[in-house]
Every structure is written in C-alpha cells, then in structure tokens.
N, C-alpha and C positions, 0 to 999 in steps of 0.2 A: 378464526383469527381475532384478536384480540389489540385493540388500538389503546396504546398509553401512554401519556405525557410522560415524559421521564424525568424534564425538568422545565422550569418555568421560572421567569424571572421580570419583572415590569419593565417599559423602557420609558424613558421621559419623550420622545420626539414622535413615537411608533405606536405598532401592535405590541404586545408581546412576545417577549422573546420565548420561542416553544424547540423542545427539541422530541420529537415525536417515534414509538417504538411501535415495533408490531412483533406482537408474541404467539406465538406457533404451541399446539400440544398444550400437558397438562404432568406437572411432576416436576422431577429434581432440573432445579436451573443446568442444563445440559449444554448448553453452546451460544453464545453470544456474538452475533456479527456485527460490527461497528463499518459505517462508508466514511462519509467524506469530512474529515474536520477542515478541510481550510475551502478558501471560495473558491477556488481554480479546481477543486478534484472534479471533475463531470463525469468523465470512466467512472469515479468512484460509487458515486452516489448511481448511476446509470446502472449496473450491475448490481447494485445493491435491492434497486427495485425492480430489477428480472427477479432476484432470488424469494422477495416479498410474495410477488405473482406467484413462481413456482412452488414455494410454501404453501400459498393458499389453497393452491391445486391439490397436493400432496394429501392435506390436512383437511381435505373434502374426502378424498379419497380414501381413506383412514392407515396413511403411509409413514405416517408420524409416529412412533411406538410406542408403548403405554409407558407413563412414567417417564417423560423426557417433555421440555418445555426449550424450543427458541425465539431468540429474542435477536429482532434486528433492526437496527439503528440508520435509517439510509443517511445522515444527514447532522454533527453536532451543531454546525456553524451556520446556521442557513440566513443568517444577517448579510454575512461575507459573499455566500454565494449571492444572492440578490442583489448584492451594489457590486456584485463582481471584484471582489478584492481578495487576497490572497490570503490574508492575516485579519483579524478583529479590527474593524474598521473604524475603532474609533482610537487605542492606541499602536496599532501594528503588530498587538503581540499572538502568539503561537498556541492555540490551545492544549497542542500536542506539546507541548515546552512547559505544563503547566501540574501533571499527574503528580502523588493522586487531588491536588487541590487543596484548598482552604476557604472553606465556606466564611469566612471577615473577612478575605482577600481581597483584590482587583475585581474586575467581573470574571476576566476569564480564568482566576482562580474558584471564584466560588462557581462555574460551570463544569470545571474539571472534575470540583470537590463535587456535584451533585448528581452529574453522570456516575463518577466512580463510586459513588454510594450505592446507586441505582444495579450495576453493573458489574460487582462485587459479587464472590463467590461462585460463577458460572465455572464447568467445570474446564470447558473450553472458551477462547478467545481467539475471536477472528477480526482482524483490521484489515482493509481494505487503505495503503495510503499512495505515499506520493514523494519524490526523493528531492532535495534542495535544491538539485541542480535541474534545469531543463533538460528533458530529452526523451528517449524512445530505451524500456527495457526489453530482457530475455523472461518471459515468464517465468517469477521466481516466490516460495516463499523465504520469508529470513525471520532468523529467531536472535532474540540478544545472548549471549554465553553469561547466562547469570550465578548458574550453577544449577539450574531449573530449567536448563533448557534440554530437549529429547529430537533429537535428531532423526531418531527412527518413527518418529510418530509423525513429525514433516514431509517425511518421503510419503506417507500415505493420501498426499495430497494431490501425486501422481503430475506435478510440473516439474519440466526440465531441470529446474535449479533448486536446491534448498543451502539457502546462504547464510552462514555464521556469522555475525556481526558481534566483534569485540566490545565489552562496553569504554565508549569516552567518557568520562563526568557529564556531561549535558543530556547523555541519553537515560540518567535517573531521572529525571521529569517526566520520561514520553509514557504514554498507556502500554505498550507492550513491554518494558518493563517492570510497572508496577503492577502489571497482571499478576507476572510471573511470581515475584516476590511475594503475592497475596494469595498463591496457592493454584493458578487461573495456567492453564497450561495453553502459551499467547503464541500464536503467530500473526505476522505479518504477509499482508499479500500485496505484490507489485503487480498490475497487468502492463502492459507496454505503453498505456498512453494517460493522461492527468486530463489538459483542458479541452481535448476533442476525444467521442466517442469512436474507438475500434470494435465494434460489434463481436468478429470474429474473435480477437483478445478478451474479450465482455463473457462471450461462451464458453471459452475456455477456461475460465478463473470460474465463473457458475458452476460450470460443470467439476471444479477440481474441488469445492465446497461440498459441494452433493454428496461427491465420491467420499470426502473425509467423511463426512456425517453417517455415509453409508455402512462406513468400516467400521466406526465407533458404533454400531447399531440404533443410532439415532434414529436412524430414519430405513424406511424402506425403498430403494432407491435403484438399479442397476443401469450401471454405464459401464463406457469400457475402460481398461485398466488404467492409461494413461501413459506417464515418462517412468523410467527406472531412472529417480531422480539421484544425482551428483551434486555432493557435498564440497561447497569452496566456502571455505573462512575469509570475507572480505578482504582483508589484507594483503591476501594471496594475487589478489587482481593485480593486473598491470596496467597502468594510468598512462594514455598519453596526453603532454599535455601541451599547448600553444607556447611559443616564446613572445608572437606578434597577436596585437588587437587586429580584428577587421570583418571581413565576411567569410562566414563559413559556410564551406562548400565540399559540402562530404562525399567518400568513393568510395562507401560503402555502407551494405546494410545492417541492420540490429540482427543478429545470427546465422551472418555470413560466416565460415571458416576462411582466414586470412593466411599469408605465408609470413615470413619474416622478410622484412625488406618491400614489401606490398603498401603501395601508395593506398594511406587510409582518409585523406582529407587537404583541402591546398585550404593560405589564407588569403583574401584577396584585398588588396589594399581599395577601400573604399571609394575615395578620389580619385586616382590613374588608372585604378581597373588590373592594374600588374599582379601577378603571385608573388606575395613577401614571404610566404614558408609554406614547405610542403609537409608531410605528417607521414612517416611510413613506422609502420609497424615494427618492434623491437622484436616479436616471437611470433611461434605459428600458435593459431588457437582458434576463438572465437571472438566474435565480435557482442559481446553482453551489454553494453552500453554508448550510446551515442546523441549527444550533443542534436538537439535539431532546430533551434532556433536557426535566423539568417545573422543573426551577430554575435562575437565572441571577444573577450576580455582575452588579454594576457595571462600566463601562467594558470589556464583552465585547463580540469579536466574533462576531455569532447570527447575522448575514446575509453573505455574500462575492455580490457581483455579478458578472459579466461583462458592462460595457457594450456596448449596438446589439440587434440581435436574432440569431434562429437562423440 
C-alpha cells in the first residue's frame, strides 16, 4: 500500500488542507473509489476505510492482479467533516457541485480541479455519496444517463437496485458525471445511512465493491453472488409528499413492501400533539426511501416508492 497526497493546499488559520489516497497494486489506473465529499458522510468515509484495510490484506496476500493499480480516496472534505458541517465551511458551497474544477477558482473549485486532475483516466469510478434530502435508502447503485452510461456492468454490483438517474443541468458539476464524460466508467453508491454508521449496510456496500472488482478481474476475491439487481429510471419513483409542516412520525420501514391505501406516515402538529395529516400510500411496491429526521417541512418528499413488488 501505497500513501499519497492527492491534493494540498495552505490555510491561513490551520494545518493544511490534505486530501490523502491510498493506492493498492501496480499497473494500469484500474478502479478509483472516492468516500466522503461533504462533512456529514460518516457511512461514507467509514466504509471506505474498511475497504483501505481490506485492500491492504488482499495486497499482502498477492490478491491484487498483476497489471491493475487501486486508488481510494476515504475523505475530499475533511475540513467539514472536522468542524462537522455539511458543505465547505467557510462559504457553504458543494464540492460535488464544483466538477471537473478550475484550478484560478474559489477554493473548492480549485480542489475539485486537483482531485479531478489526480483522478482522471481510472478505468473505473466508484463514489460512495449521500442524497440532498435526509433519510434512510434501499441499497442502490445509480448511474447518470449520459450516454455513457452501462447498465449491465451496474448489475455486476450485485445490490438490489441499480438506478437511472436523468441528467438535470446542475448535475454537470457532480464527479459522476464528469467521470463519465472523461472516458471513467462511474457509478454511484448509496448505503442506507450518511451521518450514523450502519455496520451491516457498511458490509454490504464493501462487499458489493469487492464483488464488482472481482468480476472485472481486478482483484482475486470470491463472495457470494448477491441481488439479481432491477433497473428503475428515477423518475419512475413515486413521491409522497407532506401538504403540513410538523413531526414526523413514520409507519414504516426502508424496504418494507406496502399495499395501496397502507398508512405510511402521520404529521403531528407540534404544539397540541393532534395528527394534521396522515400519509397513505398511492400504489403497492416498495418502500426505497424514507424521511428520518423528527421534523418535516411542507410540500416534502418523506416517501420514494418503487411500484409492483420484490
């Protein structure tokens, strides 16, 4: 194993700013895992350095295949995670909003710009991130529909879900698109949790890395097969969403199957304690995403379905 700055930049108040990699093998840049860009990923980066460990094991072992080099990144942001803040802590901006970068920019363009310099040309790209909204996922990965993107090389990831995500305009910024664009064949990994570690979710996303590594012959590696994963084009989801602010108080779980008409969540007016709206499900399906803070804004989406069953 192999320890390398990837990027480096002075602070006027601090240490310096370090974003640190650790590089596996020896050969053609073969697989690139990125964790946590913002300060709230903990799953992220926490799994990230299971997979550091289990690399190191592997690459003692000589499980690593000749001709193949990984490179994994636990950590862009670690200013943020340290003061515990969500976004760059000194204007609030998004490093993931910032791809591929410009080294004259803001700072966190010229950190974007010197990751993605660094990080350029792998033949695979792996992110580990984290979805805008609070809450609890379905183990999934998701690719952007760039025109580069491979669906069937997703499924070899062996989780339940591999999900098609339409491109918006703001999602030309993120690194999993400008992977894609740059010849880097990117996915995205959700595990079910951001600012608390789920161990069990943490194994499973490890192990569904391994397994892709293992297929692509990167690595010497056997586990077991996994999901016969199902293709949904985000959009395809069904949103349910709140009409009332208040507490939310959910009646059911992240990959429950639900019926149609199936009470999924009440809101409870904060002050009298009374239910101002109750939440029942428009279809039978699955339950893919849910809301888990104790408070919710109006007009949010708390529930994402996946119409039919398992």
């Amino acid at each position: 194993m192999k320890k390398r700055i990837i990027f480096e930049t002075s602070s006027l108040y601090r240490d310096a700013f370090r974003v640190r990699g650790f590089e596996f093998g020896e050969g053609a840049r073969s697989a690139c895992i990125i964790g946590s860009m913002r300060g709230n990923e903990v799953q992220q980066i926490y799994i990230c350095s299971q997979l550091v460990k289990k690399l190191k094991s592997l690459e003692e072992q000589g499980r690593i295949r000749p001709g193949h080099s990984i490179m994994v990144i636990p950590s862009v942001n670690p200013y943020s995670m340290n003061s515990k803040e969500r976004f760059w802590t000194t204007d609030k901006t998004d490093i993931n909003r910032m791809f591929p970068g410009y080294d004259l920019g803001e700072t966190t363009q010229r950190i974007a710009a010197g990751i993605f310099e660094a990080i350029r040309g792998y033949q695979f790209g792996i992110q580990f991130t984290s979805f805008y909204m609070p809450g609890r996922f379905m183990p999934h990965v998701r690719m952007m529909q760039t025109g580069f993107e491979d669906l069937e090389l997703a499924k070899q990831f062996g989780m339940p879900y591999v999900i098609l995500r339409k491109v918006r305009p703001y999602d030309t910024t993120t690194l999993n698109y400008n992977w894609q664009i740059w010849a880097t064949k990117a996915f995205s990994i959700y595990s079910t949790s951001t600012p608390e570690i789920d161990k069990e979710s943490a194994r499973d996303a490890i192990h569904s890395v391994l397994r892709f590594l293992a297929r692509q012959q990167i690595i010497d590696y056997t586990t077991h097969d996994g999901y016969i994963s199902s293709v949904v084009v985000d959009t395809d989801m069904v949103s349910v969403r709140t009409k009332t602010a208040g507490i939310f108080d959910s009646k059911v779980r992240v990959g429950a199957e639900i019926a149609q008409g199936q009470l999924l969540a009440q809101i409870i007016d904060p002050l009298e304690g009374e239910v101002k709206e109750e939440l029942v499900s428009p279809v039978d399906g699955i339950v893919f995403f849910g809301h888990n803070e104790p408070l919710t804004y109006a007009n949010t989406a708390v529930i994402k379905i996946v119409s039919g069953g398992l």
